[in-house]
TILO-950703 format. One record per residue (C-alpha): x, y, z; residue in three letters. Coordinates in pm, 1 decimal. Example, Ala and Ser with C-alpha at 12.3 -4.5 7.8 and 13.67 -1.06 7.14 Angstrom:
BEGIN
SITE       east      north         up   code
SITE     1230.0     -450.0      780.0    Ala
SITE     1367.0     -106.0      714.0    Ser
//
This chain:
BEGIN
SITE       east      north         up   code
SITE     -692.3     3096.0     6010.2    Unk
SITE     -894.0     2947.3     6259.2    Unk
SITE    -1206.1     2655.0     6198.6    Unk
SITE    -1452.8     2973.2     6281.4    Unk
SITE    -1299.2     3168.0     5970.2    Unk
SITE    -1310.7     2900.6     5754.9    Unk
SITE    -1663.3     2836.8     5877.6    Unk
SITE    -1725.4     3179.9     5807.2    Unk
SITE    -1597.9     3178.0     5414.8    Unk
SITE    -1844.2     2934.5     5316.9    Unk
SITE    -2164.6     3048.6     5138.0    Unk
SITE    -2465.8     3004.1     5247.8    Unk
SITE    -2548.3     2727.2     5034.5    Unk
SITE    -2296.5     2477.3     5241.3    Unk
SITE    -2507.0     2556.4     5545.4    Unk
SITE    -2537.1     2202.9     5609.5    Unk
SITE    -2162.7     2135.6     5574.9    Unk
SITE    -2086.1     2447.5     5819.7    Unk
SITE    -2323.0     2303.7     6077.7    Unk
SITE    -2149.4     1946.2     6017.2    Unk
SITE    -1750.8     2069.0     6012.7    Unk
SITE    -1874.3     2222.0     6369.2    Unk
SITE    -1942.1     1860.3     6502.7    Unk
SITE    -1736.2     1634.4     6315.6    Unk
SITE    -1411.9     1790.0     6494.5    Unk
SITE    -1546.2     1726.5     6824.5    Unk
SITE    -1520.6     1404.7     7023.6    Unk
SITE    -1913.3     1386.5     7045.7    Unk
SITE    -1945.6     1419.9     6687.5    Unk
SITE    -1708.3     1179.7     6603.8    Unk
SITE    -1779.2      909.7     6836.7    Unk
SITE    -1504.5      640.9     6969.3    Unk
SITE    -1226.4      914.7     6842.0    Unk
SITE     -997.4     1083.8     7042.0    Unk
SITE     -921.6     1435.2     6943.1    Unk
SITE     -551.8     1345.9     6871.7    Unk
SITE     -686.1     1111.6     6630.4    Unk
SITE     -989.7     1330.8     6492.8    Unk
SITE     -727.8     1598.6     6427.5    Unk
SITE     -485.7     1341.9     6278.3    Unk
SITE     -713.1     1244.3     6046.2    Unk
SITE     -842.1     1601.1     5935.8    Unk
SITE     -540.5     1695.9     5878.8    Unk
SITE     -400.4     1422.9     5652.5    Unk
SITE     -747.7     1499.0     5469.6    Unk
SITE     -671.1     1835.8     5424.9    Unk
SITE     -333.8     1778.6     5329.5    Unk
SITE     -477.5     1529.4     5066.9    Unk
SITE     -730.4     1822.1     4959.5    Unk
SITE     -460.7     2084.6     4850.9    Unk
SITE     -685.2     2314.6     4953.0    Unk
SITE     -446.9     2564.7     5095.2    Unk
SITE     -743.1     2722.8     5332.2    Unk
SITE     -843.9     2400.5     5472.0    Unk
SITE     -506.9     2293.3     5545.0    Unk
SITE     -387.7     2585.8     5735.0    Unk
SITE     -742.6     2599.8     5940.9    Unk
SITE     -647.4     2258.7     6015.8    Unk
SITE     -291.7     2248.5     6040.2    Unk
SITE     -387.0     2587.8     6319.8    Unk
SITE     -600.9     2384.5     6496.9    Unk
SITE     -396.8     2087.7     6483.0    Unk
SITE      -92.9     2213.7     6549.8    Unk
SITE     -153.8     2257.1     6944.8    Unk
SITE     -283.8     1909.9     7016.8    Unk
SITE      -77.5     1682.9     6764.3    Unk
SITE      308.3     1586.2     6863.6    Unk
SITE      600.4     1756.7     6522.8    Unk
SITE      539.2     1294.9     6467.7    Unk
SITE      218.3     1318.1     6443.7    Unk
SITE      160.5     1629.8     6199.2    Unk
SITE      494.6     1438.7     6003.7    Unk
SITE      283.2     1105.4     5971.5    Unk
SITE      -66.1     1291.6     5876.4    Unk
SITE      158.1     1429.9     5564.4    Unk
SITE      260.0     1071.2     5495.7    Unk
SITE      -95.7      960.6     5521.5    Unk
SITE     -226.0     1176.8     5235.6    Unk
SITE      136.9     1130.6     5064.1    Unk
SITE      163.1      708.3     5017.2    Unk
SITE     -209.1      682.3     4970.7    Unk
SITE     -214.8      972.4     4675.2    Unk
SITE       41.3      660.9     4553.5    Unk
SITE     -141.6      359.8     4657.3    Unk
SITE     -531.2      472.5     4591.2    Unk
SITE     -348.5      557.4     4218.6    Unk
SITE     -217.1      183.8     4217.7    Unk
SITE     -459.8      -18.1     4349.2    Unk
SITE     -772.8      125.1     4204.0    Unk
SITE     -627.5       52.3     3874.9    Unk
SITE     -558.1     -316.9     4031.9    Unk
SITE     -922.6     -335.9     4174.7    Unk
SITE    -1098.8     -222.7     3834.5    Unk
SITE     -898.5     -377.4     3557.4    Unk
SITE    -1078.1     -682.1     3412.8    Unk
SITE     -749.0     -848.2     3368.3    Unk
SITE     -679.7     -967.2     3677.9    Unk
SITE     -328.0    -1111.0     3583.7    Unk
SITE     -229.6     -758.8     3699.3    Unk
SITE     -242.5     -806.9     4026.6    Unk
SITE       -1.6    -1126.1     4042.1    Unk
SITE      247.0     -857.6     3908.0    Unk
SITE      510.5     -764.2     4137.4    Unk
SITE      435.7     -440.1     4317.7    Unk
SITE      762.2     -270.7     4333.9    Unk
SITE      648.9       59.4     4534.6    Unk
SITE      793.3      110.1     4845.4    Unk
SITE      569.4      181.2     5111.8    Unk
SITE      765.5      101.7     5453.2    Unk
SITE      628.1      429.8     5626.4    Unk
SITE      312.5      221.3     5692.2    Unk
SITE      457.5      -30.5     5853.1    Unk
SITE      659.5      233.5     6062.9    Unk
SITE      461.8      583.0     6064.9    Unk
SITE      660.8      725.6     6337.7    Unk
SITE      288.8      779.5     6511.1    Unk
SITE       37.0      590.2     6668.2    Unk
SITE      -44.0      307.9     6398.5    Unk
SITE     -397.3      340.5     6471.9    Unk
SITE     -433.3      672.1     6433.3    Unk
SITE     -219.9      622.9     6105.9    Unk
SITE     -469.9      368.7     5951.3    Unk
SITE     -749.0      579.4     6038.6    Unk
SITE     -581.3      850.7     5863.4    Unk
SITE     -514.4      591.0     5546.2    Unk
SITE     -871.9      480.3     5549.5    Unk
SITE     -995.2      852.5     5538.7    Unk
SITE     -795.6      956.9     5247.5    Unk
SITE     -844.7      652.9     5063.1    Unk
SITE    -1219.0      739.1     5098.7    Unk
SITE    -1138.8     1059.9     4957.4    Unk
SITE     -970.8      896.8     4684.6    Unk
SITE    -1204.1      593.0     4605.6    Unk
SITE     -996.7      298.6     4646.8    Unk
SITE    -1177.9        3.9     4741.3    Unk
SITE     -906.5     -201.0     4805.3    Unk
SITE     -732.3       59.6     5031.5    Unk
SITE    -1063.1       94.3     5230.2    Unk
SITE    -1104.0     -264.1     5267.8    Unk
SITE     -748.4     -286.3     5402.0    Unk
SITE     -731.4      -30.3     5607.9    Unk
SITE    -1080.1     -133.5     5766.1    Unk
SITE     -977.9     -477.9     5822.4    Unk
SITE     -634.6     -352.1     5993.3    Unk
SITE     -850.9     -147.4     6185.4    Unk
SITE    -1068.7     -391.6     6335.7    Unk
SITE     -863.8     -624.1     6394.7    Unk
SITE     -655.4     -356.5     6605.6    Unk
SITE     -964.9     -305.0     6766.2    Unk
SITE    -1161.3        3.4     6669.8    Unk
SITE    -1499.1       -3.8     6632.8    Unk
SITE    -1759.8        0.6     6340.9    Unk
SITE    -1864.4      388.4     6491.9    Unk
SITE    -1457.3      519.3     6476.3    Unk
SITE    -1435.3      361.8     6139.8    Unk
SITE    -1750.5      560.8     6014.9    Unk
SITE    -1625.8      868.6     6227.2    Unk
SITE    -1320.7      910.7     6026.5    Unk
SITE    -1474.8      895.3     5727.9    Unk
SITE    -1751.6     1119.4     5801.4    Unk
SITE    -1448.4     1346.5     5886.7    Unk
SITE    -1279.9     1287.6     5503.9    Unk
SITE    -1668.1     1348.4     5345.1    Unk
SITE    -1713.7     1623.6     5515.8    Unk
SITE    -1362.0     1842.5     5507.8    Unk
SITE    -1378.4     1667.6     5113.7    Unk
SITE    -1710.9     1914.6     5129.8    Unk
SITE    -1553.2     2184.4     5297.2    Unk
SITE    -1272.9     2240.2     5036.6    Unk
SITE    -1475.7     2191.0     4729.3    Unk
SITE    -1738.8     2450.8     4893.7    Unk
SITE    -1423.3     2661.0     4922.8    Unk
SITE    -1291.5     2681.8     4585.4    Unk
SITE    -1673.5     2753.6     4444.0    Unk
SITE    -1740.8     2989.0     4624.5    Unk
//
């Protein structure tokens, strides 16, 4: 199914979010993103949606500009951060701090090696954490992401991406 389909099945009261998937997966609409990395991160976003539409309009798309790697690491994007949002949200809003002294014992080595770009891997963290609400995943992810480098505008790009394919699937199922 292509982006135009999917386009297509929403009603006409996600108008705005129609008019907004169009630009977000473009390079101008998504400013300082490549569109390896704008496709990266809509992908790990849809595969963190379960929305089985959305992911195979993405994965379609996807599929002829991202590397086998790259399609494996946007699955372990939405994968360890469906873990880690769980974890540390729970360590970010519990009043007793004491928690987060305790050891952490979850292993999480495939962000340290993705088997991708890193950068477009964090980008693809920081989106789904969005998704997810974890503060502390955003914060990291941000911070790992600026200190690589990217700017404030591909930071915001990539989540703009998340809000609106997070849009896109719930317009989906209630329709």
């Amino acid at each position: 199914m292509s982006i135009e389909q999917l386009k297509n099945k929403l009603p006409d009261y996600a108008k705005d979010i129609k008019l907004n998937l169009a630009s977000v997966l473009t390079e101008e609409g998504s400013g300082d993103l490549s569109q390896k990395q704008i496709y990266s991160i809509a992908l790990s976003v849809a595969y963190a949606s379960k929305n089985f539409l959305l992911i195979k309009s993405i994965f379609d798309e996807a599929n002829t500009i991202l590397s086998d790697a790259d399609i494996c690491a946007a699955k372990s994007a939405a994968t360890i951060m469906a873990m880690n949002n769980i974890y540390y949200r729970f360590i970010h809003l519990i009043s007793d701090k004491s928690f987060s002294a305790l050891p952490v014992k979850l292993r999480m080595n495939v962000i340290g090696n993705p088997g991708s770009d890193k950068i477009d891997f964090e980008l693809s963290c920081l989106a789904v954490s969005a998704i997810n609400g974890c503060g502390m995943c955003i914060d990291a992810h941000t911070n790992a992401l600026i200190k690589s480098g990217v700017s404030k505008l591909g930071i915001q790009s990539a989540v703009r991406i998340a809000s609106v394919l997070n849009a896109v699937s719930t317009g989906i199922e209630i329709a």
